[in-house]
N, C-alpha and C positions, 0 to 999 in steps of 0.2 A: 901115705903118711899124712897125718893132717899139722897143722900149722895152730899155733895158738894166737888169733886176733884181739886178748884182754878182754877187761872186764867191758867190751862195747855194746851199744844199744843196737839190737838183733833177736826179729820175730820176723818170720815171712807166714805169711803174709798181711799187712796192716790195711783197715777199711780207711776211708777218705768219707768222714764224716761231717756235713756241714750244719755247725753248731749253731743253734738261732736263738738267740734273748734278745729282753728290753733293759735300757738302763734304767735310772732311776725315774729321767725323766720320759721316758716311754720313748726314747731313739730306738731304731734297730740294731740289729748288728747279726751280721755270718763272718763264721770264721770256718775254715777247712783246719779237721785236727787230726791225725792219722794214727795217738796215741790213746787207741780205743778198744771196744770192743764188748760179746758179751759174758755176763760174769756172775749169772744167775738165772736158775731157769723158775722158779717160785720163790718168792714172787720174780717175774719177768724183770731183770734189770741188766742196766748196761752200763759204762766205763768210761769214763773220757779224762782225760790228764792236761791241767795247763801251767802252763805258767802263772805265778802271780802280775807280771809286769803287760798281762794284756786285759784288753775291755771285756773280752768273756768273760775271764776270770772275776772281774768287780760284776758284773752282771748277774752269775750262778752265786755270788756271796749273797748280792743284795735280793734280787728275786727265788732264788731256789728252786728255777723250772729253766726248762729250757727245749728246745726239738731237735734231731734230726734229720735233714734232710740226703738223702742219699744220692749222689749225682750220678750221671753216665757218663762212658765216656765219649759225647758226643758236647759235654758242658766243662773240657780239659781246661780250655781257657780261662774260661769264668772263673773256674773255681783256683786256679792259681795266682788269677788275680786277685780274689779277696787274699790272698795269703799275703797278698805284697804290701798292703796298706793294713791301717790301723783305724778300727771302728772310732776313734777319737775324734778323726780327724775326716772322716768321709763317710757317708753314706752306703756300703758294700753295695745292698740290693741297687741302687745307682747305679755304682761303678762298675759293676760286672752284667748289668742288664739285665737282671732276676725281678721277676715280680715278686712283691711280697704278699704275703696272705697268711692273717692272723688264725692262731689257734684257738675251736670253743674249746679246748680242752685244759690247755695252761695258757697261762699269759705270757706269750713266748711267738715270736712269728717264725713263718718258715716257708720253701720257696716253690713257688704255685709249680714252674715246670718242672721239678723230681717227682718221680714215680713212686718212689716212696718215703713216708714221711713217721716217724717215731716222735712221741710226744710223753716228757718227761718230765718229773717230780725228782728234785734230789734227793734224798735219802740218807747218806751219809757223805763224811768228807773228810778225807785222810792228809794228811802233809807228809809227803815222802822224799822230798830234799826239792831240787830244781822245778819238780811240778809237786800239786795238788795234784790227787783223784778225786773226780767227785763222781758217786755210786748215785744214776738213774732210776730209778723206778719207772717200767712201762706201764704208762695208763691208758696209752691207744698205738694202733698201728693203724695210718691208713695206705692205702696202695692205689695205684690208678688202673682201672679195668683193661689197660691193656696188657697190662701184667699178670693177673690171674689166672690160674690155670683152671680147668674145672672141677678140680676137688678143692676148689678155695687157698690152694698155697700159691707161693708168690714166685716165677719164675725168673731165676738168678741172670737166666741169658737172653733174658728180654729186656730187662735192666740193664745190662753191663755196666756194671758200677767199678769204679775207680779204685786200684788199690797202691799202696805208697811203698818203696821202698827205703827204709828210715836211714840205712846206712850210706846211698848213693843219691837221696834224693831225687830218685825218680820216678814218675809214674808209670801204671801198668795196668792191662784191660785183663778179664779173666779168660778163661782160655773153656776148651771142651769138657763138658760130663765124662767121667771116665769112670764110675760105678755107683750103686748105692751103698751104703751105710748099712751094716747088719744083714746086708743080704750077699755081697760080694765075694766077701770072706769067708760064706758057706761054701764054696767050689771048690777050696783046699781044704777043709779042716780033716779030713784022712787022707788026704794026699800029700803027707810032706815035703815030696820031691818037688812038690809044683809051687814052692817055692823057693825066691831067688836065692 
């Protein structure tokens, strides 16, 4: 029998995305946002949701670019630490011991040791009550060679990048490959039984 938990905030699994802009006057700023994801495949675009009462948020207003950087989880600290302060008042890339390293692509920094780094153009921007969405536009993905695999995709578990749990507030590392996509699901489609 299942249980009804309301109308509560619940998606498993949420990425640990760390947001990079400049203010107006070219300060930096990261933020870890966990309420992301992607949300278009052409053109390439992705998701992120904030609040109005943080420095991203006046950031993606005033410049309208911003990056990704994606952390592992070998960077749990770091990146919970930018979560605890406020790009107002500190410096992130500072406080959490991130090098920064500006983007040619937007005017946007983002942080030298992640593995992979997505670099974006806003697009559009919705007001959906306690956050904004602002819709990315991908105009580069870059990744660090030790992530590539040799057909040029980018391997998830070389990465291990961080993922959030919104209702308990925790974090979480990914776990084993357990099949492909579109090929898996060929092993039962006449065999009903051989499903659960």
């Amino acid at each position: 029998m299942k249980q009804s938990l309301g109308a509560v905030i619940f998606a498993y699994p949420t990425p640990i995305f760390l947001i990079g802009t400049y203010d107006n006057d070219g300060h930096p700023n990261i933020a870890p946002v966990s309420w992301g994801g992607i949300c278009c495949a052409k053109p390439p675009c992705v998701t992120v949701s904030l609040r109005k009462a943080t420095q991203t948020f006046a950031n993606l207003i005033a410049r309208k670019v911003f990056t990704i950087s994606i952390p592992s989880e070998s960077q749990l600290k770091q990146v919970d630490a930018c979560g605890m302060t406020s790009g107002r008042s500190i410096n992130k890339f500072v406080h959490a011991r991130f090098t920064q390293a500006r983007s040619q692509v937007v005017y946007a920094p983002y942080i030298k040791e992640c593995l992979v780094i997505v670099e974006c153009k806003v697009r559009h921007t919705f007001e959906l009550g306690l956050h904004t969405q602002f819709i990315g536009e991908v105009l580069d993905v870059k990744a660090d060679k030790s992530v590539i695999l040799a057909d040029g995709l980018v391997d998830l578990l070389r990465i291990r990048p961080l993922i959030f749990g919104p209702d308990t507030y925790e974090y979480y590392g990914v776990g084993k490959m357990l099949g492909k996509a579109f090929a898996t699901g060929k092993k039962t489609r006449h065999h009903h039984a051989d499903f659960p």
